[in-house]
N, C-alpha and C positions, 0 to 999 in steps of 0.2 A: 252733354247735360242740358237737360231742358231750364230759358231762363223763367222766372215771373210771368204770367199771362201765357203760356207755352205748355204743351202737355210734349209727350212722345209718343210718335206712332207704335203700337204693338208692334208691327211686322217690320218697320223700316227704321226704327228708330231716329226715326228726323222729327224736329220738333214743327208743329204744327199750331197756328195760333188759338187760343180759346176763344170759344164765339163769344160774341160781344154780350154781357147780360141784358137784357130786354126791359122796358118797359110796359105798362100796362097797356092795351089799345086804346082805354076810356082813359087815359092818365093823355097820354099821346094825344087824341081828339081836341082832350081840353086846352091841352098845352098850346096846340097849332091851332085854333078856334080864336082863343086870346089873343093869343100875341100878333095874329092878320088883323083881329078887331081894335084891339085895344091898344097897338104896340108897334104897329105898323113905322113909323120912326125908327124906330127901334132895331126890325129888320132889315130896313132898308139900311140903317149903319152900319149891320155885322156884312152886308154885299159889300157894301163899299169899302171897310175897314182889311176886315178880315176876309173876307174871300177876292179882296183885290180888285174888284170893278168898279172904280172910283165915279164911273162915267151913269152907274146906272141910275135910275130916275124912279124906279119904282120896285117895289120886292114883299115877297110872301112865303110864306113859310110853309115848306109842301110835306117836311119829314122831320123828326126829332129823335133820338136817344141815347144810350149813356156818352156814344161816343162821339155823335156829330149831327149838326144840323143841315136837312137838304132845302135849299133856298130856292126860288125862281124868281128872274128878275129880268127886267127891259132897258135899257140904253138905246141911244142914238145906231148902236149897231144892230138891235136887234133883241129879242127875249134871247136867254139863257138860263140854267143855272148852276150851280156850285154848292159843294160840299165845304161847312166849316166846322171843322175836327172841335174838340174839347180837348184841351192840353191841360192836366192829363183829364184822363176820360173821368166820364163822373162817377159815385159810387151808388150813387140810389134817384130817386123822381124829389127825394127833397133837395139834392143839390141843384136840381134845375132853375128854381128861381133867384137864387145868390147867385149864379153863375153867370144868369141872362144878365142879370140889373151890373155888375161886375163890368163883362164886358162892355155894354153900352157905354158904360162909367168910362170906360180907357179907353172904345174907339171913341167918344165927344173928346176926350183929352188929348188925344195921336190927333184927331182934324186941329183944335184950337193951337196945338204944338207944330202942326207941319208934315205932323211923322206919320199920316194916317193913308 
């Protein structure tokens, strides 16, 4: 039995996941325009929080949608980047800005606590 987000193959009956809903491309554009411009802090705390690269120095925001953001960033080792999921994924492009300001909100609280 197929669970939640899972459909069933016709022929195989194994469950296969449902593609991710999409965002707009001009919703997208805007989204990652902003937050390199305007927010850049911001990003550069979801690398170091949430995708674990505490060491990086600088980051930008190369991909976004319901389910996760694709980051790119520089440290002392090198550029990189990293994918940080949405737990759970988002339901539409208006959860995108409660979600970003959210996050920012816990990882500055995980740095000032220790736990980031």
């Amino acid at each position: 039995m197929a669970t939640d987000g899972q459909r069933l193959s016709p022929r195989s009956r194994t469950p296969h996941p449902q593609p991710a809903p999409s965002l707009d491309r001009r919703v997208t554009a805007r989204v990652i325009e902003h937050m390199n411009d305007d927010h850049a802090d911001a990003v550069l705390l979801y690398v170091q929080v949430f995708g674990g690269i505490g060491e990086a120095t600088e980051a930008r925001m190369v991909s976004i949608d319901l389910c996760a953001m694709g980051l790119e960033y520089h440290s002392p080792h090198g550029p990189g980047v990293v994918q940080v999921t949405f737990e759970p994924p988002l339901t539409s492009a208006e959860d995108l800005r409660p979600r970003l300001v959210a996050m920012v909100n816990d990882a500055r609280d995980r740095l000032r606590e220790g736990t980031g």
